[in-house]
C-alpha positions as a Python dict, from the first residue, in 0.01 Angstrom:
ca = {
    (1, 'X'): (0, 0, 0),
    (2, 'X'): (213, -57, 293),
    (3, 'X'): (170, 15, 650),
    (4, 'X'): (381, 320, 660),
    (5, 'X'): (192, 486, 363),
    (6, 'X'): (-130, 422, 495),
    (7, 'X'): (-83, 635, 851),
    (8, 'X'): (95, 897, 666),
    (9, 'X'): (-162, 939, 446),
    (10, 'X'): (-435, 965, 781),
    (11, 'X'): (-247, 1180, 933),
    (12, 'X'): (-160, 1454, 675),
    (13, 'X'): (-390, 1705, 534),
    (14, 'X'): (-180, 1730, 195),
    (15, 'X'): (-21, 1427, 57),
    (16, 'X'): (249, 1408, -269),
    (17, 'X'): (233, 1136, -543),
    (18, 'X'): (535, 958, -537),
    (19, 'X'): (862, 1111, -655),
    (20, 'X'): (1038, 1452, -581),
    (21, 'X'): (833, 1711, -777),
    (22, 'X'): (937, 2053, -855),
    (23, 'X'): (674, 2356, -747),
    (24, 'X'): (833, 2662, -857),
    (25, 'X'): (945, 2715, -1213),
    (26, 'X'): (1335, 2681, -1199),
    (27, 'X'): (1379, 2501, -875),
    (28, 'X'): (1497, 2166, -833),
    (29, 'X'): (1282, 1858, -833),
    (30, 'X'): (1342, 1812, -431),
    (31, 'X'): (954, 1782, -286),
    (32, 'X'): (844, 1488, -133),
    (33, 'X'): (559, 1376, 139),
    (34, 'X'): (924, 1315, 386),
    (35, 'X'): (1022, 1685, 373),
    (36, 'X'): (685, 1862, 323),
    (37, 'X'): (457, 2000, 601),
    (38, 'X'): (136, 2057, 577),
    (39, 'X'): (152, 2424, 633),
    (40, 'X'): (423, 2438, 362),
    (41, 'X'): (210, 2237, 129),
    (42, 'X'): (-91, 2520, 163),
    (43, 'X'): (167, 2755, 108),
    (44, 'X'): (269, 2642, -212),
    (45, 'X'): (-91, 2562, -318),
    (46, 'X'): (-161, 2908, -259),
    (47, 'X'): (117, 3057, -451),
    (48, 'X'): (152, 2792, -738),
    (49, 'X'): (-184, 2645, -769),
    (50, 'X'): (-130, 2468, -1082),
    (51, 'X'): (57, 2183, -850),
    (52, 'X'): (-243, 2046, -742),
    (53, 'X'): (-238, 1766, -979),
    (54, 'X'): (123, 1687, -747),
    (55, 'X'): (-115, 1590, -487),
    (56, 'X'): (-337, 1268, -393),
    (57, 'X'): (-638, 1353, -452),
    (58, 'X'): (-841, 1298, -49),
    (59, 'X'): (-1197, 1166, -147),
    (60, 'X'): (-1319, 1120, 180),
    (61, 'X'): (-1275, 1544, 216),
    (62, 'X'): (-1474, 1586, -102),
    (63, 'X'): (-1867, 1576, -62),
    (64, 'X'): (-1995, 1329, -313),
    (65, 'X'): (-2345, 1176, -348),
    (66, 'X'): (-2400, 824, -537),
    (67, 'X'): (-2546, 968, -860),
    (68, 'X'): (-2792, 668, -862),
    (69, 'X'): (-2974, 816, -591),
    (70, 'X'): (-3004, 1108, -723),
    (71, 'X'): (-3096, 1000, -1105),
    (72, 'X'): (-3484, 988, -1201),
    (73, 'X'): (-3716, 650, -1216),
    (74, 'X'): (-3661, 730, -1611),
    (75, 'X'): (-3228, 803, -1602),
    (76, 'X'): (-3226, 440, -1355),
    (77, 'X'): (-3455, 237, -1617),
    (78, 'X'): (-3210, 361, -1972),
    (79, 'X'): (-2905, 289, -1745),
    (80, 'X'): (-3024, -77, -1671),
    (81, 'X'): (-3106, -147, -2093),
    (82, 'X'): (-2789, 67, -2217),
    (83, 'X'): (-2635, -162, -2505),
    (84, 'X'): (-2931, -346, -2571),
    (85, 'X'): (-3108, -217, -2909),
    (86, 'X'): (-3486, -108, -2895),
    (87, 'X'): (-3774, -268, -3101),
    (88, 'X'): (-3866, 20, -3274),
}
């Protein structure tokens, strides 16, 4: 990813997959993260919500745990032998 990419992406709230994308049904394909403001992009959200997928998703904003801390002694230990068969 270059340089430029990198700060945009740090410094905007909402940020575009590559490409033009079209938001409304029956408007051109003109939508990019060079023409698109923030507030614009909430705006749209709000009205078309089914763009969403348009957008990078911004992990660091989303609240995720590691799920091995929160599996049981029990979940860790099957995790560990998954693949291998039992002697049963």
């Amino acid at each position: 990813m270059d340089h430029g990419l990198k700060k945009m992406m740090n410094s905007k709230k909402y940020t575009l997959k590559p490409g033009k994308h079209q938001f409304a049904p029956g408007s051109p394909a003109e939508h990019d993260n060079d023409n698109l403001s923030d507030e614009e992009a909430a705006w749209y959200l709000k009205a078309y919500p089914h763009i969403v997928s348009l957008f990078v998703e911004r992990l660091e904003s989303c609240k995720v745990e590691k799920l091995e801390a929160k599996a049981s002694p029990r979940q860790r230990s099957r995790k560990s032998t998954a693949g291998i068969p039992s002697e049963s």
